[in-house]
C-alpha positions in Angstrom: 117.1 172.0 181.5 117.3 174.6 178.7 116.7 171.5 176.9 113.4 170.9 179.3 112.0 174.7 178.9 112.0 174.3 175.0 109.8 171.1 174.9 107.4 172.9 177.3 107.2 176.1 175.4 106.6 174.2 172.0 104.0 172.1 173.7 102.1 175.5 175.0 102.5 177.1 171.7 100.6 174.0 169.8 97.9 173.9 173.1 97.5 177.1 172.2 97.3 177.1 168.4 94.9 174.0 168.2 92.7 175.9 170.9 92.4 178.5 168.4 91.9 176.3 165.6 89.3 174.8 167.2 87.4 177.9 168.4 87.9 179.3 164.7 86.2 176.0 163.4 83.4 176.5 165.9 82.7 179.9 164.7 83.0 179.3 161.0 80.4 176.1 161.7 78.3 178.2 163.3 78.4 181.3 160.2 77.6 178.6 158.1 74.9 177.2 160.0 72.9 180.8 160.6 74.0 181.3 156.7 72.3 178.4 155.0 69.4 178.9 157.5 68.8 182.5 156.0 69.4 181.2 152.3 66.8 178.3 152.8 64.5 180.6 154.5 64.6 183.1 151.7 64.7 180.6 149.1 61.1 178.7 150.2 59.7 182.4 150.8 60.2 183.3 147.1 59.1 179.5 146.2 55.8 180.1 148.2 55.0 183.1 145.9 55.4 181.3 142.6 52.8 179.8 140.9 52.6 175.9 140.0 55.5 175.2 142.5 58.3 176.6 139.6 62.0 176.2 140.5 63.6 179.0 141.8 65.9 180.9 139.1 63.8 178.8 136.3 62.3 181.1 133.2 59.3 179.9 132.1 59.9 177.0 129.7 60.1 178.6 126.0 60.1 176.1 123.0 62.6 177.0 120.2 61.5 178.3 117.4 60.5 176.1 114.1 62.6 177.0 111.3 61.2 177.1 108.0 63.6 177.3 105.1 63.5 176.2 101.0 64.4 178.5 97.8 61.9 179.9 95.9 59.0 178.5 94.6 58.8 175.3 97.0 56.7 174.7 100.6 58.9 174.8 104.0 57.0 172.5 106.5 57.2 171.6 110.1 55.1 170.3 112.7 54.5 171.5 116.6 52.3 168.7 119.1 49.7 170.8 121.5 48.7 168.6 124.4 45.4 169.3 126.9 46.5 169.4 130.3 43.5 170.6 131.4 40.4 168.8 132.9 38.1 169.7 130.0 38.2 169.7 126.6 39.6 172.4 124.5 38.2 173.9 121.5 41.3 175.4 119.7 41.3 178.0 116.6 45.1 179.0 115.3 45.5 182.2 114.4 49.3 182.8 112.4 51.0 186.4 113.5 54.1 188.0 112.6 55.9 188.9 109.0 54.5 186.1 107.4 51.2 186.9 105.9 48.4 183.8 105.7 48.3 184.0 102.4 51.6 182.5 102.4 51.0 180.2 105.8 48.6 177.5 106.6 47.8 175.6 109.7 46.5 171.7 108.8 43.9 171.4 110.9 43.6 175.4 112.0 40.7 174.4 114.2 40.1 171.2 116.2 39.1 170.2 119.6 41.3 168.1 121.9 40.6 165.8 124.7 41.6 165.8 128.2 45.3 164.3 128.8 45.0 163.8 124.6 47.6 166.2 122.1 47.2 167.0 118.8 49.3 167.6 116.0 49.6 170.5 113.5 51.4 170.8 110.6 52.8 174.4 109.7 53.2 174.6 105.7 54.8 178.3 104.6 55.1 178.8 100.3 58.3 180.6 100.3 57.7 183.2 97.3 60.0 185.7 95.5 58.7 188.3 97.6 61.1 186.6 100.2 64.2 188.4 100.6 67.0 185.7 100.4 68.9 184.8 103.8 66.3 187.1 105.4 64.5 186.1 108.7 60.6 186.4 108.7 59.5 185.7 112.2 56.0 184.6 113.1 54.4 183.2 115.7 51.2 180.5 115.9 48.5 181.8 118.6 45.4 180.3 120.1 43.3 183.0 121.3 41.5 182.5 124.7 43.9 180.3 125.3 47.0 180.7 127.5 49.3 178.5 126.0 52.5 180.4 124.7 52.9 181.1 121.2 54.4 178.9 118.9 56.9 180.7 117.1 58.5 179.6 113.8 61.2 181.7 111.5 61.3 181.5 107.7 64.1 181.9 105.2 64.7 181.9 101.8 67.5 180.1 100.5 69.7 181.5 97.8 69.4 179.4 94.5 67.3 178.7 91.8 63.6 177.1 92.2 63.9 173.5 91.2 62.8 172.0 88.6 60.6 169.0 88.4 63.1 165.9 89.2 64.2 164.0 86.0 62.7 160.8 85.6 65.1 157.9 86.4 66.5 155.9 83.3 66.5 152.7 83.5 69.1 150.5 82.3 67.1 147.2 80.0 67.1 144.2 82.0 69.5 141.3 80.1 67.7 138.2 79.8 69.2 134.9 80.9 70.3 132.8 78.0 68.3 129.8 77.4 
């Protein structure tokens, strides 16, 4: 009997324990459910206001910079491809800002016009001088006016070192002939 009252008590203890198990799921289903309903309701308010359907959290997209580097007396190049997304074509003059005066800079081509759906090249070409401090950074940045594509941006630096010298011309060794 005592033996009887035992099994019954256990088996009320655990009809009661997964009873509240069950309503504690219910409730925790239900917090979750009301919880990712606010989140997703917030989340496509805030993707309603931003323009060209961005992801939420996302920065605008920001290119690194080009890094421009040689010793004295040489030209540091690099390149950057502008594409037209636009329906019409562009007509695009470069203008170089920053620490880097255009004396020292050039854009190849600094004007040019660019198709729709079409991109376009440009080559940056900076004459790194003695004026340059060594292991400096000169920032600058490449604009196109009117335009409102972000700016290109581009860092120079002079390398420690001497300017080279013109390379030596490669001896060759003479050619043995075959013996006859």
């Amino acid at each position: 009997m005592v033996k009887e009252r035992i099994i019954e008590a256990i088996k009320g203890a655990t009809e009661v324990n997964l009873r509240y198990s069950a309503i504690t799921l219910k409730l925790a289903r239900e917090y979750i459910k009301e919880l990712d309903g606010l989140v997703r309701d917030k989340v496509a308010g805030i993707e309603a206001d931003r323009p060209n359907g961005a992801a939420a959290g996302a920065a605008p997209e920001r290119r690194p910079p080009i890094l421009l580097v040689g010793q004295a007396g040489t030209e540091a190049t690099g390149a950057f491809l502008l594409s037209n997304t636009a329906e019409a074509k562009l007509d695009v003059t470069l203008v170089i800002q920053g620490d880097i005066s255009s004396a020292q800079a050039e854009l190849v081509p600094a004007s040019f016009a660019i198709a729709p759906g079409d991109s376009a090249v440009v080559q940056l070409k900076v004459t790194i001088t003695e004026a340059l401090e060594m292991g400096r950074d000169y920032a600058g940045a490449v604009v196109a006016p009117g335009l409102s594509a972000p700016p290109i941006e581009f860092v120079v630096r002079r390398l420690s070192g001497d300017p080279p010298s013109k390379p030596a011309s490669k001896a060759r060794a003479p050619r043995s002939r075959p013996a006859r």
